[in-house]
FIKEDO-854263 format. One record per atom (N, C-alpha, C): residue number from 1; atom name; x, y, z. Coordinates in steps of 0.05 Angstrom, whole numbers. Last residue first. Example, Ala and Ser with C-alpha at 12.3 -4.5 7.8 and 13.67 -1.06 7.14 Angstrom:
{2, 'N', {257, -45, 142}}
{2, 'CA', {273, -21, 143}}
{2, 'C', {258, 1, 157}}
{1, 'N', {264, -114, 156}}
{1, 'CA', {246, -90, 156}}
{1, 'C', {264, -66, 156}}
//
This chain:
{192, 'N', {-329, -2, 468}}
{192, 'CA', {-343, -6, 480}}
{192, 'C', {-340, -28, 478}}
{191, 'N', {-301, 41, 435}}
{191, 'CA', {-279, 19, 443}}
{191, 'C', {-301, 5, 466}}
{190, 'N', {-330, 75, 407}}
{190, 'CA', {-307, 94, 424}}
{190, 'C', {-293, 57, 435}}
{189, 'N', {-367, 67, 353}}
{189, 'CA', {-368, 54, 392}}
{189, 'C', {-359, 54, 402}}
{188, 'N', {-349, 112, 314}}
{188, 'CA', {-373, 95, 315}}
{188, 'C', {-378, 78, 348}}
{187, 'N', {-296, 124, 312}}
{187, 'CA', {-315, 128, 302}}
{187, 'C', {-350, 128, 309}}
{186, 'N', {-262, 80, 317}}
{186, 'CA', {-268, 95, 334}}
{186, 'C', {-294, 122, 339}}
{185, 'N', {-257, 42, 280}}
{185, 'CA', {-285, 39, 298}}
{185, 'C', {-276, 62, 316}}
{184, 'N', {-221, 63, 244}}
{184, 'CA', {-253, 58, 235}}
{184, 'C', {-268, 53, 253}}
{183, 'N', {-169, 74, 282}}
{183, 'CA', {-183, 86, 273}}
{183, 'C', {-219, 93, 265}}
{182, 'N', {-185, 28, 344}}
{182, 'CA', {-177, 33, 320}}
{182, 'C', {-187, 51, 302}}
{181, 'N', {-176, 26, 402}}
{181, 'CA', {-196, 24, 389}}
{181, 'C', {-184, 38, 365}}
{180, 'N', {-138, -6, 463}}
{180, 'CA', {-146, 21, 440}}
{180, 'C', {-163, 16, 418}}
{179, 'N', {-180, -25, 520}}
{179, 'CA', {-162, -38, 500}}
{179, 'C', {-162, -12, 477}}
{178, 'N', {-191, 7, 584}}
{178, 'CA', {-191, -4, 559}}
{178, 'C', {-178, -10, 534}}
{177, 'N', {-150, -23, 640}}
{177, 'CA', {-156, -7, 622}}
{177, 'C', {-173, -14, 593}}
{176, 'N', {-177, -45, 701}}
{176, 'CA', {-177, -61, 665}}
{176, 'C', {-181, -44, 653}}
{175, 'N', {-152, -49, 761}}
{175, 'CA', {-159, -25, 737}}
{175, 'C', {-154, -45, 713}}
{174, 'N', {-125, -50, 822}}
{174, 'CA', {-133, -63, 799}}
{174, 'C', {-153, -46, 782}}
{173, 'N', {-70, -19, 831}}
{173, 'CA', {-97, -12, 837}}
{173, 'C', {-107, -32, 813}}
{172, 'N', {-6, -15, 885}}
{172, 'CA', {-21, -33, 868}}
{172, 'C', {-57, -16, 854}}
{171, 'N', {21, 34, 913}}
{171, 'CA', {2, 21, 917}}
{171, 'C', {-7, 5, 889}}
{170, 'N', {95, 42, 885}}
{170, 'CA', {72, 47, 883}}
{170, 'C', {47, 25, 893}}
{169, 'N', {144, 8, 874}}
{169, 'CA', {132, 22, 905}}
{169, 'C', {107, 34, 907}}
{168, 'N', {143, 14, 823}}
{168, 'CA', {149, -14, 840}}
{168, 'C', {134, -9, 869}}
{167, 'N', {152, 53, 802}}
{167, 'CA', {133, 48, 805}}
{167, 'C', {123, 21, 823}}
{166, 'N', {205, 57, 817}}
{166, 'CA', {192, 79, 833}}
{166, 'C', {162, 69, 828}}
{165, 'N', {234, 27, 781}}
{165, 'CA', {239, 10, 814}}
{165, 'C', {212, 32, 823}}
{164, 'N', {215, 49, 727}}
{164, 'CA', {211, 23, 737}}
{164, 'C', {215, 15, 771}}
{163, 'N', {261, 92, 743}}
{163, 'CA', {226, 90, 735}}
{163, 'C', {214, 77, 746}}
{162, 'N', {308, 66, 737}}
{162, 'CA', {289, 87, 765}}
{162, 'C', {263, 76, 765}}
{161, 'N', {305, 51, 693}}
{161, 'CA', {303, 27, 704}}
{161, 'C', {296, 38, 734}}
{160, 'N', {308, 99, 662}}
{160, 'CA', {288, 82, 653}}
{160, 'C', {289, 61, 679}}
{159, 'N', {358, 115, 680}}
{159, 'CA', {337, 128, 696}}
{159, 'C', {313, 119, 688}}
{158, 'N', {388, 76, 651}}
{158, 'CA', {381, 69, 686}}
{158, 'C', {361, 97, 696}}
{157, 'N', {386, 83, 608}}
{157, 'CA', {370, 56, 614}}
{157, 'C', {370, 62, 647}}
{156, 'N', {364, 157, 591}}
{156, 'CA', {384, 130, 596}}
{156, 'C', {378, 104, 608}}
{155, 'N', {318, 175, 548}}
{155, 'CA', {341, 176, 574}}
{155, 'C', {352, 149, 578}}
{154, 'N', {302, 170, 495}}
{154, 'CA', {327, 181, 499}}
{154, 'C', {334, 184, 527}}
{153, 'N', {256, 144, 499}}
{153, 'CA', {269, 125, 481}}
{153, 'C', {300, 142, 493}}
{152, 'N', {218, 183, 513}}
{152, 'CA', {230, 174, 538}}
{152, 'C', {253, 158, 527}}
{151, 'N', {207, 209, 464}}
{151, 'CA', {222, 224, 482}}
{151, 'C', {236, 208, 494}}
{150, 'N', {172, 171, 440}}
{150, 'CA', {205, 175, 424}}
{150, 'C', {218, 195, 439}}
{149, 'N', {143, 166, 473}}
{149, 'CA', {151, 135, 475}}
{149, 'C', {187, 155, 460}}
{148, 'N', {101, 195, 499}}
{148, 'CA', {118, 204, 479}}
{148, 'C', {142, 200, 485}}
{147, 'N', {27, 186, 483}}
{147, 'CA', {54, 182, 503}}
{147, 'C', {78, 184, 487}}
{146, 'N', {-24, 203, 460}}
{146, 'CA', {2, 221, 461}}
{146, 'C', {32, 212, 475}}
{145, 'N', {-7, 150, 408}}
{145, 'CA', {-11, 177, 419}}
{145, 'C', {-13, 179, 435}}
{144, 'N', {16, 76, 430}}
{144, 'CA', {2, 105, 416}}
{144, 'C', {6, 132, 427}}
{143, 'N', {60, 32, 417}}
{143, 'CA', {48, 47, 434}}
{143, 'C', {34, 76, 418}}
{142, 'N', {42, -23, 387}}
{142, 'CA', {47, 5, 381}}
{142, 'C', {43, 11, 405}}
{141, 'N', {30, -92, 402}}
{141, 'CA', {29, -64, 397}}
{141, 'C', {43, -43, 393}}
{140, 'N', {99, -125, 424}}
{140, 'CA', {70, -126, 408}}
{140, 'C', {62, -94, 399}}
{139, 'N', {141, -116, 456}}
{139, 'CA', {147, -135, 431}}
{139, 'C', {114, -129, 419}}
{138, 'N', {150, -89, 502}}
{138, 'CA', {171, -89, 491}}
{138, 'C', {164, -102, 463}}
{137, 'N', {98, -69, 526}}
{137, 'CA', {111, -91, 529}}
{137, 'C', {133, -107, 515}}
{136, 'N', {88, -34, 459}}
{136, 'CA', {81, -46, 484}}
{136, 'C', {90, -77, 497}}
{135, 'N', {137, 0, 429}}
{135, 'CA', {124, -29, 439}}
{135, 'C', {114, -37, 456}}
{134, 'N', {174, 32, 435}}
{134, 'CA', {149, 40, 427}}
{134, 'C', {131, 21, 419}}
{133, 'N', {238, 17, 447}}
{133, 'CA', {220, 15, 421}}
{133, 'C', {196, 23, 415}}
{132, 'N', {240, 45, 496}}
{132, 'CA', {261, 47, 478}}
{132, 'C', {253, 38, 446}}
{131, 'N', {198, 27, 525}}
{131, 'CA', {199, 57, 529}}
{131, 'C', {219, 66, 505}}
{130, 'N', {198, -34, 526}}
{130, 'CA', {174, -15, 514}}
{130, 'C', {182, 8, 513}}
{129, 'N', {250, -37, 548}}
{129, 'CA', {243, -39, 520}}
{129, 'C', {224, -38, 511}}
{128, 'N', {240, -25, 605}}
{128, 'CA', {260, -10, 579}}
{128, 'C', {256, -19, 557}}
{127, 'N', {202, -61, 610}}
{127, 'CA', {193, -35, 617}}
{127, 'C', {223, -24, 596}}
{126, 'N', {227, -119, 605}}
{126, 'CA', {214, -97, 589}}
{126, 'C', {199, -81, 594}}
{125, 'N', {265, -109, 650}}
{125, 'CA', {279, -105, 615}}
{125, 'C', {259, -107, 595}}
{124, 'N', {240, -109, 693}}
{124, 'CA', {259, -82, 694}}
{124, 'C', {264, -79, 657}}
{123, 'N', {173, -141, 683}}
{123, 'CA', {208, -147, 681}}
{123, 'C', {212, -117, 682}}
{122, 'N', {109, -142, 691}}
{122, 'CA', {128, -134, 679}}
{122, 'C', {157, -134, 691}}
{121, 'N', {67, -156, 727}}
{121, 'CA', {77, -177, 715}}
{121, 'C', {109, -171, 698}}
{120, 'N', {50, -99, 739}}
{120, 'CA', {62, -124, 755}}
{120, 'C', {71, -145, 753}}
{119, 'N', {25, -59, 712}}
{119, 'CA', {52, -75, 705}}
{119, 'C', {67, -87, 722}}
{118, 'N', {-42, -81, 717}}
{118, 'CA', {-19, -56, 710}}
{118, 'C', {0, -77, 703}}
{117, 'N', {-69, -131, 727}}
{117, 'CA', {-85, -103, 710}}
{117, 'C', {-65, -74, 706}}
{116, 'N', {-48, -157, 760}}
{116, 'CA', {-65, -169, 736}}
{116, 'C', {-81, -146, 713}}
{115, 'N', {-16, -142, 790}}
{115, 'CA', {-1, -167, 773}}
{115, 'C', {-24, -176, 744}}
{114, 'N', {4, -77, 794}}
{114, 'CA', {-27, -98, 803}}
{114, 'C', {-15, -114, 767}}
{113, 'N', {33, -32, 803}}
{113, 'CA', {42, -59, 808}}
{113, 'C', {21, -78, 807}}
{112, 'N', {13, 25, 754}}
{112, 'CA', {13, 8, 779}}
{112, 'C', {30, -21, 778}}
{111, 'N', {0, 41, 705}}
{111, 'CA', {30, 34, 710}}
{111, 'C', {32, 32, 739}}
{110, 'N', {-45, 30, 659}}
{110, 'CA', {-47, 21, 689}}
{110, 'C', {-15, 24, 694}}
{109, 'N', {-52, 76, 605}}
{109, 'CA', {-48, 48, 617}}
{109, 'C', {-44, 48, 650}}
{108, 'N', {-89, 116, 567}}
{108, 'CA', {-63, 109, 588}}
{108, 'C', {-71, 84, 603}}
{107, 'N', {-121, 99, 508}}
{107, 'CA', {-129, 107, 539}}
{107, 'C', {-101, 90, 552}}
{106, 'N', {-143, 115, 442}}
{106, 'CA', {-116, 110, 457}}
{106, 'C', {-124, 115, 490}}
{105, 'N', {-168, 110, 384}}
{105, 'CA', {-171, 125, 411}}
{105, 'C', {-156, 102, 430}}
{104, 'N', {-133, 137, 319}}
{104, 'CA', {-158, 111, 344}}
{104, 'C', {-162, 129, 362}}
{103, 'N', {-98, 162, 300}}
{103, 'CA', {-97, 134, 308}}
{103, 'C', {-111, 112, 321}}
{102, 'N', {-121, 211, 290}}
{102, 'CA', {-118, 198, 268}}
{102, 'C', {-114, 167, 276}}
{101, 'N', {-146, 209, 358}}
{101, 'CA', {-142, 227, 338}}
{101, 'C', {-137, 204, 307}}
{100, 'N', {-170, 213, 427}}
{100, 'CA', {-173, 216, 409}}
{100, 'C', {-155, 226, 386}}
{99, 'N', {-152, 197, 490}}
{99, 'CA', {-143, 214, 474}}
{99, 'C', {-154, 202, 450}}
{98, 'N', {-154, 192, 566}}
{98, 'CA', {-163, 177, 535}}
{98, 'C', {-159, 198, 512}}
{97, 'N', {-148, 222, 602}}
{97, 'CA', {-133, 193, 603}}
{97, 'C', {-147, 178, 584}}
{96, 'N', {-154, 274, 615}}
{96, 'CA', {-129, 267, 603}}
{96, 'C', {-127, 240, 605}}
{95, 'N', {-207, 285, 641}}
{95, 'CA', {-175, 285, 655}}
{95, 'C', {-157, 272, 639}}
{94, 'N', {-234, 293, 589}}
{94, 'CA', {-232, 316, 618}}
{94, 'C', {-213, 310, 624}}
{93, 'N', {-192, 260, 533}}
{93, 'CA', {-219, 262, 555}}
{93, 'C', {-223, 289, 578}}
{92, 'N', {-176, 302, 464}}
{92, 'CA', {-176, 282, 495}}
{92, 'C', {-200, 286, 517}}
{91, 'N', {-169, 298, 406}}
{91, 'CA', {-185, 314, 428}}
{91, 'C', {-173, 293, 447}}
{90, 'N', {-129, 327, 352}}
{90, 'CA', {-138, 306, 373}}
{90, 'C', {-147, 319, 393}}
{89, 'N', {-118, 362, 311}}
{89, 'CA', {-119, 330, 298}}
{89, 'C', {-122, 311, 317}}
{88, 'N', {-132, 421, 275}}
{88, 'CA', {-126, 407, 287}}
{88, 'C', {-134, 378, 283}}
{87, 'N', {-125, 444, 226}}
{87, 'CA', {-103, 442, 233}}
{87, 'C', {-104, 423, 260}}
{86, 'N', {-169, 411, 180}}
{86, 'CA', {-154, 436, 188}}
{86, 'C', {-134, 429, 203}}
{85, 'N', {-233, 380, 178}}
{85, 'CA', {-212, 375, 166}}
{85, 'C', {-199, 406, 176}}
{84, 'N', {-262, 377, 235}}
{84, 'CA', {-268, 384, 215}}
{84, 'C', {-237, 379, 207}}
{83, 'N', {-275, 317, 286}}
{83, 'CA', {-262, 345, 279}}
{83, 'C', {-263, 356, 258}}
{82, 'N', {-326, 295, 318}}
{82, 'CA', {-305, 292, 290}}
{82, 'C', {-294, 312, 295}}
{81, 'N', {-322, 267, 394}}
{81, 'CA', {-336, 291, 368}}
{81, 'C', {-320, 275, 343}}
{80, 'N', {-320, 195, 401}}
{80, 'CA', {-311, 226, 408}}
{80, 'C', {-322, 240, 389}}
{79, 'N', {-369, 155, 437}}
{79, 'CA', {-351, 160, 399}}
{79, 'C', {-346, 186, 411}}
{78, 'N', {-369, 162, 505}}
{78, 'CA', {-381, 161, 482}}
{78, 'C', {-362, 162, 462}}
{77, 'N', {-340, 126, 552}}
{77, 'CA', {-334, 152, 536}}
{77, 'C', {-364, 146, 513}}
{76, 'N', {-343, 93, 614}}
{76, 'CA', {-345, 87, 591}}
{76, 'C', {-348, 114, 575}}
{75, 'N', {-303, 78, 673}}
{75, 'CA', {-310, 108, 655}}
{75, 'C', {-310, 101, 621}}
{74, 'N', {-283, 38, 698}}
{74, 'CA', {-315, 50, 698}}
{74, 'C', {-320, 61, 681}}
{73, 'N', {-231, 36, 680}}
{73, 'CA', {-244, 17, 679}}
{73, 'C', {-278, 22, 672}}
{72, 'N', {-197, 96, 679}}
{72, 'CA', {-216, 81, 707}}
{72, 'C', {-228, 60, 673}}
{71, 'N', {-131, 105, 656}}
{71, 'CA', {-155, 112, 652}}
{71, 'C', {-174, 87, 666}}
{70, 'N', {-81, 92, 706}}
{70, 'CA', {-86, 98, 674}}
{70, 'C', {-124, 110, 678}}
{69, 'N', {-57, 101, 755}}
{69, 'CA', {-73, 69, 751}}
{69, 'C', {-87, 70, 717}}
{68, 'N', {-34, 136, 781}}
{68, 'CA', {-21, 127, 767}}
{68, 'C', {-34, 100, 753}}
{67, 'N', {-69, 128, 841}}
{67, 'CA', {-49, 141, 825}}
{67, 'C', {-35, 126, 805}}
{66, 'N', {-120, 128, 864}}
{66, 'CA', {-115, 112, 839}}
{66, 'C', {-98, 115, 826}}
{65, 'N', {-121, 161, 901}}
{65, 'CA', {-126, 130, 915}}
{65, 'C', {-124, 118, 890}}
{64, 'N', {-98, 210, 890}}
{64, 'CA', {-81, 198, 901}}
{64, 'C', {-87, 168, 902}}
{63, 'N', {-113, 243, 825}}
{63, 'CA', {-125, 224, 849}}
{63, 'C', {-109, 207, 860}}
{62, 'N', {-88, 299, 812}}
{62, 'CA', {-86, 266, 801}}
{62, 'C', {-99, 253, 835}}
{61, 'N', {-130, 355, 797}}
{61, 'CA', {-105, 342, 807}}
{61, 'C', {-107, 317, 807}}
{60, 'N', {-159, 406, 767}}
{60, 'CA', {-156, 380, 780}}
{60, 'C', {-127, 370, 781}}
{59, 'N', {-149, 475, 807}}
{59, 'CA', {-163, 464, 790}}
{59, 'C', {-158, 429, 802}}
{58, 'N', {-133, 487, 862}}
{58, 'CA', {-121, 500, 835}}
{58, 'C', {-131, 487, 809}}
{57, 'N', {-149, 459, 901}}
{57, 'CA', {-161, 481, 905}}
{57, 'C', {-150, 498, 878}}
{56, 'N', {-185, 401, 851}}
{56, 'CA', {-175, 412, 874}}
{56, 'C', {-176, 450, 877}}
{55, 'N', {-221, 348, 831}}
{55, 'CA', {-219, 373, 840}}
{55, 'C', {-198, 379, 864}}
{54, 'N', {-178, 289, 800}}
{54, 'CA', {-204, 301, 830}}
{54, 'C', {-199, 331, 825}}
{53, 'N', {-167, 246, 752}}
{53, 'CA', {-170, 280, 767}}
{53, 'C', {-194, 279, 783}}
{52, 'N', {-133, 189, 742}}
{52, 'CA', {-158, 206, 738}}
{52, 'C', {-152, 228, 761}}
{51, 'N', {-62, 185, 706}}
{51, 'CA', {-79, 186, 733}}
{51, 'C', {-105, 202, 729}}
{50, 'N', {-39, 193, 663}}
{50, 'CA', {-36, 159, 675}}
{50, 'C', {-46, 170, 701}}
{49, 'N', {-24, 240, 640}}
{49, 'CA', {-45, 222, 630}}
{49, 'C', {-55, 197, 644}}
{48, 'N', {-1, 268, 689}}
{48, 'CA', {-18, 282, 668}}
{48, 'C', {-40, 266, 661}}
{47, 'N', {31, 230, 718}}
{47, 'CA', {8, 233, 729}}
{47, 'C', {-17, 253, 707}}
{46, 'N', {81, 243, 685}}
{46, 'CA', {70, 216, 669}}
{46, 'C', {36, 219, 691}}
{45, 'N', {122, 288, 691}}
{45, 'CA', {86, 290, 694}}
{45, 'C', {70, 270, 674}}
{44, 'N', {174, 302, 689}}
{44, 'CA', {161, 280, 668}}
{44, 'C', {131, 295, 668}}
{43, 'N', {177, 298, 752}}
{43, 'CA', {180, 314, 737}}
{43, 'C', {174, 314, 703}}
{42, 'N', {153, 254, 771}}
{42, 'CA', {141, 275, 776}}
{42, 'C', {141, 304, 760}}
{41, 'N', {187, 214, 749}}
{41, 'CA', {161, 209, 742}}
{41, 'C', {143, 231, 750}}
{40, 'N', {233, 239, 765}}
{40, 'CA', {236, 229, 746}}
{40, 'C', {208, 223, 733}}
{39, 'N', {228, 221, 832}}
{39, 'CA', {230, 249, 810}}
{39, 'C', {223, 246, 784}}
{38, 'N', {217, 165, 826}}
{38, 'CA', {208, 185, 836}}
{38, 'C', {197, 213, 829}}
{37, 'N', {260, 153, 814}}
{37, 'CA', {252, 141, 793}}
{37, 'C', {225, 172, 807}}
{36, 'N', {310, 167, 857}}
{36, 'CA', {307, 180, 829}}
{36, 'C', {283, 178, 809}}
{35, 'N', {280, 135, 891}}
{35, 'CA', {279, 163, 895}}
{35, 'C', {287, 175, 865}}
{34, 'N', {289, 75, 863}}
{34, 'CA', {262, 88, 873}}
{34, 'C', {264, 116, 871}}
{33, 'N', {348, 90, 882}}
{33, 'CA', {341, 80, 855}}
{33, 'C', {304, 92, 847}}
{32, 'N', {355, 99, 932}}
{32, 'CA', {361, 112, 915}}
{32, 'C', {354, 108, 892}}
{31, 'N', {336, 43, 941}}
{31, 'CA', {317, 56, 951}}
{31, 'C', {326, 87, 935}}
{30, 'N', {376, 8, 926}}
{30, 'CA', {345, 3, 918}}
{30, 'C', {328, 26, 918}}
{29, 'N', {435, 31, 900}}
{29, 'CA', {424, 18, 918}}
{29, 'C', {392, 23, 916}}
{28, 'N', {459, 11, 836}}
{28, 'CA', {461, 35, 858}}
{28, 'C', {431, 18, 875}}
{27, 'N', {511, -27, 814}}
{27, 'CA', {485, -30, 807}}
{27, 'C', {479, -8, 841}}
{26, 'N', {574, 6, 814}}
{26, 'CA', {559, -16, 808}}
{26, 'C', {523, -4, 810}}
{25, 'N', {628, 35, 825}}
{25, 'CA', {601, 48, 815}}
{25, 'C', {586, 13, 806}}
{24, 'N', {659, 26, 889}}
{24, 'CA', {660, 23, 858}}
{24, 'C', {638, 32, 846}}
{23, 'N', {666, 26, 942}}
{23, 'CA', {667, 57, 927}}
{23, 'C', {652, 52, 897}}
{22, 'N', {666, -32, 959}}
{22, 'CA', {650, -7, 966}}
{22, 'C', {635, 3, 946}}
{21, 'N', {711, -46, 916}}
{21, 'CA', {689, -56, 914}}
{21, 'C', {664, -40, 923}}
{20, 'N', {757, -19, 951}}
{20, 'CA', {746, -3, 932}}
{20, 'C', {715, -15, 915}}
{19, 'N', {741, -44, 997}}
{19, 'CA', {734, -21, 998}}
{19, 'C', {736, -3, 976}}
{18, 'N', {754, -107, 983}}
{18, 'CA', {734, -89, 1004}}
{18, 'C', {720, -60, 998}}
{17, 'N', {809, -90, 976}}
{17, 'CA', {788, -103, 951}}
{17, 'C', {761, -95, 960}}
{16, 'N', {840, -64, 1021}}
{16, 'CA', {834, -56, 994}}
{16, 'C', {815, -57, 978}}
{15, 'N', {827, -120, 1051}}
{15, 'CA', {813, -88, 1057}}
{15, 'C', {814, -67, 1032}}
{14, 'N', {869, -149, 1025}}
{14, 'CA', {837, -156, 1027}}
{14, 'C', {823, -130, 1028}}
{13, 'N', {917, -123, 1035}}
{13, 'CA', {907, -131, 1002}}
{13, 'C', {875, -125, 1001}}
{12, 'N', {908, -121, 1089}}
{12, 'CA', {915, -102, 1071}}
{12, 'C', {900, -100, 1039}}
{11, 'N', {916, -178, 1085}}
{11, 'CA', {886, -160, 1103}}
{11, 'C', {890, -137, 1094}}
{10, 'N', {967, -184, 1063}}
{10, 'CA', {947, -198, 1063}}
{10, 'C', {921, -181, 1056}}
{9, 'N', {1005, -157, 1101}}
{9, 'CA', {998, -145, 1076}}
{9, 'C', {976, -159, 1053}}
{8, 'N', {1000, -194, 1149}}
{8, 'CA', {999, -155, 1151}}
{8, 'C', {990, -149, 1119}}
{7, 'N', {1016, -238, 1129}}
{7, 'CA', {986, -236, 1139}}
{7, 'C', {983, -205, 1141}}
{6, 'N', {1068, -221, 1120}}
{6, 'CA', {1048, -228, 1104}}
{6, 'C', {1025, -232, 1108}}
{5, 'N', {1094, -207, 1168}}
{5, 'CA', {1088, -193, 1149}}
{5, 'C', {1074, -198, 1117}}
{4, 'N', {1091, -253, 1195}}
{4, 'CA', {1069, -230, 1197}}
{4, 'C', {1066, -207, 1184}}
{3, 'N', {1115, -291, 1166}}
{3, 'CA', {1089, -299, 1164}}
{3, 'C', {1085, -264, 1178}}
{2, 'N', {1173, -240, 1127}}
{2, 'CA', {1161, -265, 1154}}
{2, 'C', {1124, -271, 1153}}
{1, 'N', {1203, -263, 1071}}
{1, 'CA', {1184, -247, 1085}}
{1, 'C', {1173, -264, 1108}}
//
């Protein structure tokens, strides 16, 4: 074979490797990644519990300047009512970001980027492994009521890892959620 027909089938070779490398399905690009995580958190409606409510013109809606920042820091609760023994078994706050019931009292978490009071310190692998074991932060606590750790446990690690890139992009908000408060004291000083 002559040298140019080997340098011809060479760059060939090369451009091949090139371009199916391209095409290949690998790790998907940043910003697609985000956009799915996006949806994914809209559609979900993790803003239900993990964002305080402003009035709006259809009732409340998630406060944009604290989106997604869990239950406010400020907002101290009183001991929640009792419930009478029957069918039901949990109250929650006005905007949905503290919940009462057999487990304590439970307040959504900061899923902002703020390194010191959301999940800015948190890894892509344990955000999936809190969401896949129901561990906070993949290895301690329980995650509690109502988040519904044994739904999200079933999508797939990479729309788990969407997630994760979409909150990434999110404004930071420093926020010291409160810590959950255990059945017997909930009772008595809501986690004060």
């Amino acid at each position: 074979m002559s040298l140019r027909k080997t340098v011809v089938a060479f760059t060939g070779i090369v451009a091949a490797a090139v371009l199916f490398a391209a095409l290949a399905p690998g790790r998907p690009d940043p910003s697609t990644r985000a956009r799915r995580g996006q949806y994914l958190v809209a559609s979900i409606g993790c803003a239900d519990c993990h964002a305080s409510k402003v009035p709006g013109p259809e009732g409340p809606e998630p406060d944009m300047t604290r989106f997604l920042a869990g239950h406010s820091e400020t907002e101290v609760l009183p001991a929640p009512p009792q419930l009478p023994v029957g069918p039901w078994m949990a109250i929650f706050s006005a905007d949905l970001t503290a919940w009462s019931g057999p487990w304590g009292i439970s307040y959504a978490i900061n899923l902002t980027p703020d390194e010191n009071t959301g999940i800015g310190s948190w890894s892509e692998d344990t955000f999936v492994k809190a969401l896949k074991t129901g561990r906070h932060m993949g290895v301690s606590r329980p995650i509690l009521p109502p988040m519904p750790w044994t739904a999200f446990r079933n999508l797939s690690d990479e729309d788990l890892r969407s997630i994760f890139a979409y909150l990434r992009t999110i404004p930071p908000v420093h926020n010291r959620v409160p810590e959950p408060v255990p059945p017997a004291a909930a009772t008595t000083d809501a986690g004060k």
